[in-house]
C-alpha positions in Angstrom: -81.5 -7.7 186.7 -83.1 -9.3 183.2 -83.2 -13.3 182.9 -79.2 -13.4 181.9 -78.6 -11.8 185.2 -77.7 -8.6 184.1 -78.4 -5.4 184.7 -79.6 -3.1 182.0 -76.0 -1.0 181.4 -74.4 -4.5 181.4 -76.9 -5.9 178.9 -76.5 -2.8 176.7 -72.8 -3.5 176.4 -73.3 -7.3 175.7 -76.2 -6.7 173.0 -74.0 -4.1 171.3 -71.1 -6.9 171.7 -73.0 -9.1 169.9 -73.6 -7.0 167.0 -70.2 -6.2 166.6 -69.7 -9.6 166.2 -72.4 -10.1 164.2 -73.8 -12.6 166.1 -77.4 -12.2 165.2 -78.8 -15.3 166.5 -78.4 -14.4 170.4 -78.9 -10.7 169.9 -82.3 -10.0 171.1 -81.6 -6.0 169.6 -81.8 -8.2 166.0 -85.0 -10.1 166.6 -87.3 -7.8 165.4 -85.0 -5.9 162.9 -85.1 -6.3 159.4 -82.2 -8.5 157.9 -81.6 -6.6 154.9 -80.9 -3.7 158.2 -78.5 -5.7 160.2 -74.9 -4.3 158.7 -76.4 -0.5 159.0 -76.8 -1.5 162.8 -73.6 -2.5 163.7 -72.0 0.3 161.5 -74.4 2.7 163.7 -73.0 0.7 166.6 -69.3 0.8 165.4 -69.9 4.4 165.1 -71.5 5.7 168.2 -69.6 3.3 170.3 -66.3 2.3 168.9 -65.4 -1.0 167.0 -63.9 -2.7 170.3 -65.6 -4.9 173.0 -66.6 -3.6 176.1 -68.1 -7.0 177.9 -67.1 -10.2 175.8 -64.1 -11.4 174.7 -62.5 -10.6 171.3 -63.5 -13.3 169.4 -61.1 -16.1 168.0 -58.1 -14.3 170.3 -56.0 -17.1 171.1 -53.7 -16.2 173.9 -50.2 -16.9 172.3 -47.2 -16.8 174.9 -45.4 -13.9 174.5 -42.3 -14.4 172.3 -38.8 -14.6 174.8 -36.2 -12.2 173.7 -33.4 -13.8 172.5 -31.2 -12.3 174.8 -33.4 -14.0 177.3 -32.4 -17.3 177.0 -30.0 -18.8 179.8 -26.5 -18.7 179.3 -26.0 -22.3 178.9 -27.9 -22.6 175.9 -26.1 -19.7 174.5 -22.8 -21.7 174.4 -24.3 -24.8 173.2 -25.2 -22.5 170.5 -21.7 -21.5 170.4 -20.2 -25.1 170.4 -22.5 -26.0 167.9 -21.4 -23.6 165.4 -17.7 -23.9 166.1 -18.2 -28.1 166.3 -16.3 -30.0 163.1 -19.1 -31.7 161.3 -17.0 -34.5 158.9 -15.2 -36.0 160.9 -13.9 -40.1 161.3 -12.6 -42.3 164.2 -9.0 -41.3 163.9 -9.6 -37.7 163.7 -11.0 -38.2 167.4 -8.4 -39.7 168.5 -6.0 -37.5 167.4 -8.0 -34.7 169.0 -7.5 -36.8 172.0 -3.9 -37.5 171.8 -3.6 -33.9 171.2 -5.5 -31.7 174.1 -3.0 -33.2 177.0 0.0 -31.9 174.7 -1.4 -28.3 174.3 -2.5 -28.1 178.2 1.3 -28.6 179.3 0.2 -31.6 181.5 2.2 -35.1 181.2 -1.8 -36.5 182.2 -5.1 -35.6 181.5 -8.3 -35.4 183.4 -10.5 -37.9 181.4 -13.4 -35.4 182.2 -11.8 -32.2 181.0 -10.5 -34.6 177.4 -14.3 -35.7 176.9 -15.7 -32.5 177.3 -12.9 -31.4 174.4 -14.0 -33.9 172.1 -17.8 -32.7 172.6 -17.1 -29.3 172.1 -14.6 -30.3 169.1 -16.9 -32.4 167.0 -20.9 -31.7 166.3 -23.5 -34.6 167.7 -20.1 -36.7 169.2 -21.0 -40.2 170.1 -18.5 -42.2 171.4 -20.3 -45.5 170.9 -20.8 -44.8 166.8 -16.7 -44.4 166.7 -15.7 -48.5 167.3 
């Protein structure tokens, strides 16, 4: 083990790591080379021992969340997606209530569920706010 607590293989690894990088300051492989020498080391590393890490961490890798597939996404916010593209954006106060008067008529019932009507409207018209109508 040296003073970073490594043993010689590992310290071999991290030295050519840091040349790679081209870290020079904490490579002590660089200390006593000649700077105008520096790039011909790493491509002499790069070349004997490939281009990619074998101790540290790529440098500047952010670890990004993996993209969802689309076909991933729940099945709720599929038909939201649905409702929103189908949804009447221009739309004015009577217009809702006509919609309203309407939806009983069409589902053969003298009565309608107040539920089942206000989900209608939602589904009917884009960003529906009751409140906003008057």
């Amino acid at each position: 083990m040296n003073d970073l607590s490594l043993c010689d293989e590992c310290f071999a690894k991290l030295e050519r790591d840091l040349i790679r990088a081209r870290d020079w300051d904490y490579s002590a492989t660089i200390f006593m080379t000649p700077q105008e020498q520096f790039e011909a080391l790493r491509e002499r590393v790069i070349r004997d021992y490939g281009a990619d890490y074998e101790l540290i961490a790529v440098p500047n890798a952010v670890d990004k969340p993996k993209r969802k597939n689309k076909r991933s996404h729940s099945w709720e916010t599929q038909r939201r997606r649905e409702i929103a593209v189908r949804a009447v954006r221009d739309y004015s106060t009577e217009d809702v209530l006509q919609a309203a008067r309407d939806f009983p008529q069409r589902q053969d019932e003298e009565w309608g569920n107040a539920s089942r009507v206000m989900q209608h409207l939602y589904e009917t018209f884009y960003k529906l706010k009751p409140k906003r109508l008057g």
